[in-house]
C-alpha positions as CSV (number, residue, x, y, z in Angstrom):
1,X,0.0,0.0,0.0
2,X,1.4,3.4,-1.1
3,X,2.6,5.4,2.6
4,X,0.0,7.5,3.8
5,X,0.4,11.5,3.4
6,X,1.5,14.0,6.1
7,X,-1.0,15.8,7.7
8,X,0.4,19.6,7.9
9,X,-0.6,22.1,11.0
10,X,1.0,25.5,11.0
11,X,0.8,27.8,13.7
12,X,1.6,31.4,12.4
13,X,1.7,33.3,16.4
14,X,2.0,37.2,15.6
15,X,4.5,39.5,17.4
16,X,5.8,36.5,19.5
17,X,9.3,37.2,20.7
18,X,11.8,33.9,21.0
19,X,13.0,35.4,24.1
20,X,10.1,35.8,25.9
21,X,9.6,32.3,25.9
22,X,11.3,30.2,28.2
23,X,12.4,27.0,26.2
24,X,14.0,29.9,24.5
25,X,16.1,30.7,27.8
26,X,13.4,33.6,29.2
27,X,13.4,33.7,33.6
28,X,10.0,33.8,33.4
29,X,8.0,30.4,32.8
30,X,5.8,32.2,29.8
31,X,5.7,28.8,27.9
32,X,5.8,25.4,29.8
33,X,3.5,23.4,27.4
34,X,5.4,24.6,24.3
35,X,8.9,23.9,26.2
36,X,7.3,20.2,26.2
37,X,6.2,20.4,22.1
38,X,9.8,21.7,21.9
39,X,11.3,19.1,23.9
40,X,9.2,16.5,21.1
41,X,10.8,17.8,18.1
42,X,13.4,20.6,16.9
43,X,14.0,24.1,18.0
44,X,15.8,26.9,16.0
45,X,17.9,29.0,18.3
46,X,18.2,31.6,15.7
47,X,15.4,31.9,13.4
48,X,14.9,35.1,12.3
49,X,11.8,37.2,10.4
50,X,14.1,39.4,7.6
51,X,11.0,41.6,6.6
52,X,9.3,43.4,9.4
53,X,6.2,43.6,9.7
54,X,3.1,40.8,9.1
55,X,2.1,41.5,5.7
56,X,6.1,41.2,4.3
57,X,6.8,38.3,7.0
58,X,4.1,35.4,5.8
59,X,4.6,36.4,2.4
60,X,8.2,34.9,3.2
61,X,7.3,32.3,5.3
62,X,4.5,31.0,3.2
63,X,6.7,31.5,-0.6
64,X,10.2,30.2,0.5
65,X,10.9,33.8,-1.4
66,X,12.5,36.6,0.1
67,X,11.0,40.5,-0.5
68,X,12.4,40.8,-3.9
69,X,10.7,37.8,-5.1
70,X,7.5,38.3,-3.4
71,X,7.8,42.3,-3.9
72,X,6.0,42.8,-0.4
73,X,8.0,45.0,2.4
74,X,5.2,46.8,3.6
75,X,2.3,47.0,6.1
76,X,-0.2,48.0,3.9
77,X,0.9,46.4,0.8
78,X,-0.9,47.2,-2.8
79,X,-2.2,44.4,-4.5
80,X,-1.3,40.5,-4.7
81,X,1.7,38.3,-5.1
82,X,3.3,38.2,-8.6
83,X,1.2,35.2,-10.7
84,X,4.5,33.1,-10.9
85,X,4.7,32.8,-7.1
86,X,3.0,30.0,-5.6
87,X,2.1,30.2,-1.9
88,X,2.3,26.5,0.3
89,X,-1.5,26.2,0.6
90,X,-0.8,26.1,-3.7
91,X,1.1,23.5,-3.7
92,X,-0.1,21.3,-1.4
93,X,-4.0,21.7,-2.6
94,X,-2.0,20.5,-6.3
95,X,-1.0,17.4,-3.9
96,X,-4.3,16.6,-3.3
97,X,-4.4,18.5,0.1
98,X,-7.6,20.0,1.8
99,X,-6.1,23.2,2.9
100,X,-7.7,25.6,5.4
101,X,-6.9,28.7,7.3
102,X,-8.3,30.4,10.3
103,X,-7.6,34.5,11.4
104,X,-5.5,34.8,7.8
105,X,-7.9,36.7,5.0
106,X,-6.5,39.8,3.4
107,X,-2.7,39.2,3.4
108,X,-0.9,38.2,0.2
109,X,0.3,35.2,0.7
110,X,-3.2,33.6,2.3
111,X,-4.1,33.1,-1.5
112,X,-4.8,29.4,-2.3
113,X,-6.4,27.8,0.5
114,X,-9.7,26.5,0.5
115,X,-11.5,27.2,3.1
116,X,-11.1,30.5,5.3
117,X,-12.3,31.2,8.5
118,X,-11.7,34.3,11.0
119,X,-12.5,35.1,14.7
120,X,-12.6,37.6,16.8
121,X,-8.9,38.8,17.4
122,X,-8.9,41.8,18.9
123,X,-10.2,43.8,22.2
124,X,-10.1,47.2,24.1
125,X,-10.3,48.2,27.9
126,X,-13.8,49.1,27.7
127,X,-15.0,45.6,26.6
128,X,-13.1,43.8,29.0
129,X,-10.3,41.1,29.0
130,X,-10.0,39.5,25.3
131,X,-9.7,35.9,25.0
132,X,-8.5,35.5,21.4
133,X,-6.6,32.6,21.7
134,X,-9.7,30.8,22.9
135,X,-12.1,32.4,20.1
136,X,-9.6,30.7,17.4
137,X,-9.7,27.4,19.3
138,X,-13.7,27.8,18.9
139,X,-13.1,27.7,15.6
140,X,-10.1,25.6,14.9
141,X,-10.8,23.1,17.1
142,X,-14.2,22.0,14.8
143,X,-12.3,22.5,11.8
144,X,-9.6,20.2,12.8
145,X,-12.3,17.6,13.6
146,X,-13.6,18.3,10.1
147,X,-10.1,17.7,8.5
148,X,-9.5,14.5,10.6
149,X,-13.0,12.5,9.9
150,X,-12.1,12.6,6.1
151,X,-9.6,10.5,4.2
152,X,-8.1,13.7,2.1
153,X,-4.9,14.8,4.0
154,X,-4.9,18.3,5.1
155,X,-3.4,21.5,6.0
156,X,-4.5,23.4,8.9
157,X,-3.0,27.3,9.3
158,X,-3.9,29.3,12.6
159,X,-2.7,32.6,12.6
160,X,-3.1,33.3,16.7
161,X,-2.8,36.9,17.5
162,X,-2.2,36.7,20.9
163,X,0.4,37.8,22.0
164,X,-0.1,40.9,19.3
165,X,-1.4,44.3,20.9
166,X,-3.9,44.8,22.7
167,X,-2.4,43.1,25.6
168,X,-5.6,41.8,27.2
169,X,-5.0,38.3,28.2
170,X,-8.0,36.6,30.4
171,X,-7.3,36.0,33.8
172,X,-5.4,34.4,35.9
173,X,-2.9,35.5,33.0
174,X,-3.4,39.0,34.0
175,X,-1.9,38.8,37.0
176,X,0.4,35.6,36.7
177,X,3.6,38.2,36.3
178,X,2.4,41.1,38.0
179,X,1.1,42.0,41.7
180,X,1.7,45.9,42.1
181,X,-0.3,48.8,41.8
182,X,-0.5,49.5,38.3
183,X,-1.6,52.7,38.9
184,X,0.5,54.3,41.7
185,X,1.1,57.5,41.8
186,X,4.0,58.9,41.6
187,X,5.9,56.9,39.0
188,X,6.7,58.4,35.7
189,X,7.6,55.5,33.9
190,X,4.2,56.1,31.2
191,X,4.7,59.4,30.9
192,X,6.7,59.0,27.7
193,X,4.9,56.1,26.3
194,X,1.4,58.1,26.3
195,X,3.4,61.6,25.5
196,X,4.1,59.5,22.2
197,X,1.4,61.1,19.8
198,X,1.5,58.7,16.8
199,X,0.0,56.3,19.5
200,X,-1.1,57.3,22.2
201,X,-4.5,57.5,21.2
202,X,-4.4,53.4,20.4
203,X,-2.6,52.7,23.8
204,X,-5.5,54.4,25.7
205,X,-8.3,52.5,24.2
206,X,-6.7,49.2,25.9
207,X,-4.3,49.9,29.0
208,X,-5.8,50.9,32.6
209,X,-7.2,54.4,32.4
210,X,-4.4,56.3,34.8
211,X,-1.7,53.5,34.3
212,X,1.6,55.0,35.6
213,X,3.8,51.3,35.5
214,X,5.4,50.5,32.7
215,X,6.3,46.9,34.2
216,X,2.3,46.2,34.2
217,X,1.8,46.3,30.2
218,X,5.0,44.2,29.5
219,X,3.8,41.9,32.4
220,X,0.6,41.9,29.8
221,X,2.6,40.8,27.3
222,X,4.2,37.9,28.7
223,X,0.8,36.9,30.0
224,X,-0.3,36.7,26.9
225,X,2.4,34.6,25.7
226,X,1.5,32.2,28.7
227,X,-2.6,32.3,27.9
228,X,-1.9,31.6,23.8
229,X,0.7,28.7,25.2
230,X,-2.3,26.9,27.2
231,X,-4.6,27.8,24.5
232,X,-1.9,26.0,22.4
233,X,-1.9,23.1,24.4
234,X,-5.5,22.5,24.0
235,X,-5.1,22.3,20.3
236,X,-2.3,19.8,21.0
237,X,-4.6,17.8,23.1
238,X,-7.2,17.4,20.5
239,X,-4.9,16.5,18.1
240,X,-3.9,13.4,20.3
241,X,-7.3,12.4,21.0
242,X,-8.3,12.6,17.5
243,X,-4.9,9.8,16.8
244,X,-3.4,12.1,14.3
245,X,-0.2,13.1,16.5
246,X,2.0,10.5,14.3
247,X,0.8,11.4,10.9
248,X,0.8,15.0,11.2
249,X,3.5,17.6,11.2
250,X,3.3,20.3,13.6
251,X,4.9,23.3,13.4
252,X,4.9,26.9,15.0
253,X,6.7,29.9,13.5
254,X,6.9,33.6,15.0
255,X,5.8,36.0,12.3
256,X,7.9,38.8,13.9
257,X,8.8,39.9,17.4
258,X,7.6,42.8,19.6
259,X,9.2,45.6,21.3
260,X,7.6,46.7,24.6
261,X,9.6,49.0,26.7
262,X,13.2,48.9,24.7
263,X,14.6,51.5,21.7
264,X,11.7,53.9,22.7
265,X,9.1,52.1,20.0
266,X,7.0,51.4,22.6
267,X,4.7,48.1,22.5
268,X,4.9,47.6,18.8
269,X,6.9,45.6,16.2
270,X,9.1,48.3,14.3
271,X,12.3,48.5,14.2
272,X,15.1,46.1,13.5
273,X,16.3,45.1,16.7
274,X,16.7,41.8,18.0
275,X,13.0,41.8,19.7
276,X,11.7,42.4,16.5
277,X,13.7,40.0,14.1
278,X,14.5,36.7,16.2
279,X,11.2,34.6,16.3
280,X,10.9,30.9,17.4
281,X,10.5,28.0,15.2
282,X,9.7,24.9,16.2
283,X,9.0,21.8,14.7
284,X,7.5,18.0,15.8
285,X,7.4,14.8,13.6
286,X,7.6,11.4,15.3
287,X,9.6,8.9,14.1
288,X,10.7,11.1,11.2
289,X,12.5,13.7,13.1
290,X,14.4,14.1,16.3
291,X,13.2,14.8,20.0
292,X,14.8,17.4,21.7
293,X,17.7,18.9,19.4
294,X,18.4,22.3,19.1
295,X,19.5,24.1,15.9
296,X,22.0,26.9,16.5
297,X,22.2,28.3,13.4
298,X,20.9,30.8,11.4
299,X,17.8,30.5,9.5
300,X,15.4,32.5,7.8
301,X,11.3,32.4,7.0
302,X,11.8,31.7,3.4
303,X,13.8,28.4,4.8
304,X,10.4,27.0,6.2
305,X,8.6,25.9,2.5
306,X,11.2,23.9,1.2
307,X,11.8,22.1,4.8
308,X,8.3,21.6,4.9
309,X,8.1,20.5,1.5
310,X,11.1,17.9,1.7
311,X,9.5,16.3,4.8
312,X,6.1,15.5,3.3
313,X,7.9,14.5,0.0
314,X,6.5,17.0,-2.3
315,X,8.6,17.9,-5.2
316,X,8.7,20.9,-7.5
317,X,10.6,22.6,-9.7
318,X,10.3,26.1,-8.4
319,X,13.4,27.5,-7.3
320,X,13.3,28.8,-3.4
321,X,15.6,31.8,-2.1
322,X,15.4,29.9,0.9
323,X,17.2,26.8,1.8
324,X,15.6,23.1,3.3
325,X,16.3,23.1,7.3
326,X,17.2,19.5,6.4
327,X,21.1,19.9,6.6
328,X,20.9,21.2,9.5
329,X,18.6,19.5,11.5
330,X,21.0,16.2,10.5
331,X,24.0,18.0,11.4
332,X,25.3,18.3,7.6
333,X,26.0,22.2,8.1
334,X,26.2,24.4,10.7
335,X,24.0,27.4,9.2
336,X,21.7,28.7,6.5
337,X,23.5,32.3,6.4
338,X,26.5,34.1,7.2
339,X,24.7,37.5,6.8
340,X,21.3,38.3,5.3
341,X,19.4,41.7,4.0
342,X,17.0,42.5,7.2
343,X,13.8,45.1,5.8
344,X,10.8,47.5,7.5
345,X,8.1,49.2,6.2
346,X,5.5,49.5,9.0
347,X,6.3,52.8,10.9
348,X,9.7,53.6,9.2
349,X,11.0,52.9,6.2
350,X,14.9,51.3,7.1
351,X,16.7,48.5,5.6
352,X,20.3,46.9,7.2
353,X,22.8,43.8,7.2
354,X,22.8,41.7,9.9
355,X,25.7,39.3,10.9
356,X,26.5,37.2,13.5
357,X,28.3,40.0,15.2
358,X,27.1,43.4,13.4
359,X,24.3,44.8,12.8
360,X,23.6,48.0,10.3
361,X,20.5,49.5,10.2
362,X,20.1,52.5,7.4
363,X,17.1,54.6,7.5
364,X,16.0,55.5,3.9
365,X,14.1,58.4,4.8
366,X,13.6,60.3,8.6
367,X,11.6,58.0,11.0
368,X,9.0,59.3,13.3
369,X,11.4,58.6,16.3
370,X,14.1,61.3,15.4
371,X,16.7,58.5,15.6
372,X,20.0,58.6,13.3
373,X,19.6,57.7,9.9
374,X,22.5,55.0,10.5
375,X,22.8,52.6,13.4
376,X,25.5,50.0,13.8
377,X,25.8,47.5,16.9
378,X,28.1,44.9,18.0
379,X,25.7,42.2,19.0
380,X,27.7,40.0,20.7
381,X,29.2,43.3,23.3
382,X,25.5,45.3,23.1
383,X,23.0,42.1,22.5
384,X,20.8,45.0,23.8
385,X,21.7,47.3,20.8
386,X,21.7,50.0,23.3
387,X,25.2,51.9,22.4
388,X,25.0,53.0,18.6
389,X,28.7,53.0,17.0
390,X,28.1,54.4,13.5
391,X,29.8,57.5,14.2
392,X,33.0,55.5,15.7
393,X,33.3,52.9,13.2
394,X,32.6,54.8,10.0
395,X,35.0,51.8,8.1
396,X,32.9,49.2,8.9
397,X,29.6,51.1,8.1
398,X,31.1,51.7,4.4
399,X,32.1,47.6,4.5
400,X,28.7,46.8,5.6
401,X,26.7,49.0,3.4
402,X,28.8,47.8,0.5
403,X,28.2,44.2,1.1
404,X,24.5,45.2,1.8
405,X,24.7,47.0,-1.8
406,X,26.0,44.2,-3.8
407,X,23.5,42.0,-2.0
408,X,20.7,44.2,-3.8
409,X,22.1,44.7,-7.0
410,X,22.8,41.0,-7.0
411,X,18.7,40.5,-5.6
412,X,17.5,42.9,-8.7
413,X,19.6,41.5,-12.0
414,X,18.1,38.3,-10.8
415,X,14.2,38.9,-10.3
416,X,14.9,41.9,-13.2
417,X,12.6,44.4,-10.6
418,X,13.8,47.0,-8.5
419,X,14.2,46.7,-4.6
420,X,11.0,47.2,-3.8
421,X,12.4,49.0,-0.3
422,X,12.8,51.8,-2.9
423,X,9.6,51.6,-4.9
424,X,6.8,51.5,-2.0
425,X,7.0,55.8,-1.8
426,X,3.8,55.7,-0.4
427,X,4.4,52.9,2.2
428,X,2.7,54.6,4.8
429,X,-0.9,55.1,3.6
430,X,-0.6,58.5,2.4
431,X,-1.2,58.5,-0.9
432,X,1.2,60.7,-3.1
433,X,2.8,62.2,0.0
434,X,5.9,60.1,-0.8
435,X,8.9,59.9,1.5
436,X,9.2,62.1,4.4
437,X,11.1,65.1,4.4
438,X,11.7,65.3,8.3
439,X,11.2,63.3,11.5
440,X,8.6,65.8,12.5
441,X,7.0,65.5,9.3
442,X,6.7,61.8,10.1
443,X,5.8,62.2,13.9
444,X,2.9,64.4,12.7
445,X,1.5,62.4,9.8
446,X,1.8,59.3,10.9
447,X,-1.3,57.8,13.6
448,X,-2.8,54.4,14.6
449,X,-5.9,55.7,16.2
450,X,-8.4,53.4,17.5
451,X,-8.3,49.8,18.2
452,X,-10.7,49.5,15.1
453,X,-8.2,51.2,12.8
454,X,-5.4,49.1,13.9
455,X,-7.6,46.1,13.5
456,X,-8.5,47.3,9.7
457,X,-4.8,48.0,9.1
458,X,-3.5,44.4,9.9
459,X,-6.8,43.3,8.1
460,X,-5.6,44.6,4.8
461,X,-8.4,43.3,2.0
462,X,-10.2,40.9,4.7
463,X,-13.4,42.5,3.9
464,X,-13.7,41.2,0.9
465,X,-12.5,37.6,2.1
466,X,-15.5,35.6,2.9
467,X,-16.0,32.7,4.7
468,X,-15.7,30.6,1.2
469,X,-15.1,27.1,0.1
470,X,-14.2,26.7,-3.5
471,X,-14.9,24.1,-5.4
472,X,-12.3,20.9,-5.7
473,X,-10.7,20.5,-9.1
């Protein structure tokens, strides 16, 4: 009898941080049921999202392509993917998978599945604690129980938004980090957060009206890292009950990190720092591949297709910028990349080069933060990136730009487009505005505004998603 296919479950979890997770070394124990999943399968130490923010990452992670193949860099991204990409849900519905997604409508690179379901994902103080992770389990759980009863293999994508803003996990993971006053007087540790105009508005709608502790929203945070882990675990549990733990390949991937009270981007996921770029990734196959390694080295989103590919034996002919995890995991090499092109496009428009012990980060127009337009850390003295050395090392800024350069010249004779970090001119939203003369042009003109206008931001072209099933060829 020809082998039974692999079933597929990927958990996309948005703005989770690897090191706020502690099979990922965090003090705090955020994750104890996913330290177990890790402990089951493989763990990437250094994983890492190269285009910040959603839209740009799961265009990678779902292609194997990087931002010049899949053209996407920014937030709020015009149009689709070019016709000659194929997105997983493509190829494995040509494989004779059923393929369905839940919380994923209105991003590029959810084209192709066929079925699409959403949930509530959102919140604000005034309707009370949000339990997101438990609205997608409502409706993943019946959809995985849908899956399983048929003989068709399948693949199941969650895209959990918790631990993304608004921090507003249920209780007891409210309090499970935090036991002060959250709104004592005298400390001044808010005061800069909600003096930040381009956001302030958006933080008031969810945090405690007269918070003054900046410890209780990044207590939030990791609480709702610890309420999607249990949350997680439920899934997990069904999936044993249901006997499909063997025959299915589970796998959870950070879309990008967070930064909550560092670099002065407060409780957000701009920037290319660390908290931003490194992401988990974690993978379980019984039987097929090992229990409890770690992977040290370096690996990007567009690596994750043609991994997952190779493991459920799935050829094609499509050449991937990213490379099979394979090697690695076997112990054939000891890393994906030396250096890699690192991207943003959701509140600033920067691009950089990122190596195992430099990082450059090059602003191509001012930012809304005032910061320099060129940063350069040493990552292995400042893993904090908190002592900018641009001005001291100006040789090694020239060196890195130039490799950086040739990187992108090399990027555009091959997909015959432009970078499209220098084409999306109107990256913010405001159309023919173009790039921003000053950082006080920026602060001004750029706003989230209400939870609702967040929400519609990250939904990008949801509204015209419906809840659809197409039609089987």
């Amino acid at each position: 009898m020809p082998k039974k296919k692999l079933n597929l479950i990927l958990l996309g979890v948005d703005s989770l941080r690897a090191d706020r997770m502690s099979c990922y070394g965090y003090h705090r124990q955020t994750t104890p049921h996913l330290d177990k999943f890790a402990s089951q399968g493989v763990r990437f130490a250094q994983n890492f999202s190269p285009h910040i923010p959603t839209t740009s990452a799961y265009s990678s992670m779902l292609t194997g392509l990087d931002a010049f193949s899949t053209t996407v860099v920014a937030l709020r991204h015009k149009g689709t993917l070019p016709d000659q990409v194929k997105t997983l849900p493509e190829f494995l519905r040509e494989a004779g998978y059923d393929t369905s997604c839940v919380g994923f409508t209105g991003n590029p690179a959810s084209r192709g599945f066929d079925v699409y379901h959403n949930f509530s994902g959102w919140g604000n103080w005034a309707s009370g604690r949000s339990p997101k992770a438990e609205n997608l389990n409502a409706v993943a759980i019946p959809e995985l129980e849908r899956m399983a009863a048929q003989d068709q293999p399948f693949f199941l994508f969650l895209r959990h938004m918790d631990p993304h803003s608004p921090y507003l996990p249920p209780g007891p993971f409210e309090r499970m980090f935090y036991s002060k006053d959250e709104c004592a007087p005298g400390n001044p540790s808010m005061k800069p957060v909600m003096s930040f105009k381009p956001f302030c508005d958006y933080f008031a709608e969810w945090m405690p009206p007269g918070i003054t502790d900046i410890d209780y929203v990044v207590a939030q945070y990791d609480g709702a890292v610890a309420y999607m882990d249990a949350c997680i675990q439920r899934l997990l549990t069904r999936v044993e009950e249901l006997g499909l733990a063997e025959n299915t390949l589970v796998v959870l991937n950070g879309d990008h990190g967070e930064t909550l009270d560092e670099h002065d981007c407060w409780f957000d996921h701009h920037g290319m720092y660390e908290n931003t770029l490194h992401v988990p990734l974690i993978m379980r196959l019984p039987g097929v591949l090992p229990t409890g390694q770690t992977v040290p080295g370096m690996t990007l989103h567009q690596d994750l297709v043609p991994s997952l590919l190779e493991l459920m034996g799935i050829r094609t002919k499509i050449k991937f910028d990213g490379s099979s995890l394979l090697p690695l995991i076997r112990g054939q090499q000891a890393s994906n990349y030396s250096d890699f092109y690192i991207t943003e496009c959701t509140w600033m428009r920067k691009h950089g080069w990122r190596t195992p012990e430099w990082k450059l980060m090059v602003a191509l127009e001012p930012d809304f933060h005032f910061k320099p337009p060129v940063e350069l850390y040493n990552l292995l003295k400042d893993p904090l990136e908190l002592n900018n050395l641009a001005d001291q090392e100006p040789q090694l800024v020239t060196h890195l730009r130039q490799r950086m350069e040739t990187w992108i010249a090399r990027r555009e004779k091959a997909t015959g487009r432009p970078n499209p970090m220098y084409t999306n001119l109107d990256w913010h939203g405001k159309d023919g505005v173009g790039p921003f003369k000053t950082s006080q042009q920026a602060y001004d003109t750029m706003h989230i505004g209400s939870v609702g206008t967040a929400n519609k931001l990250q939904a990008g072209n949801k509204a015209k998603a419906k809840k659809t099933l197409r039609k089987k060829r």
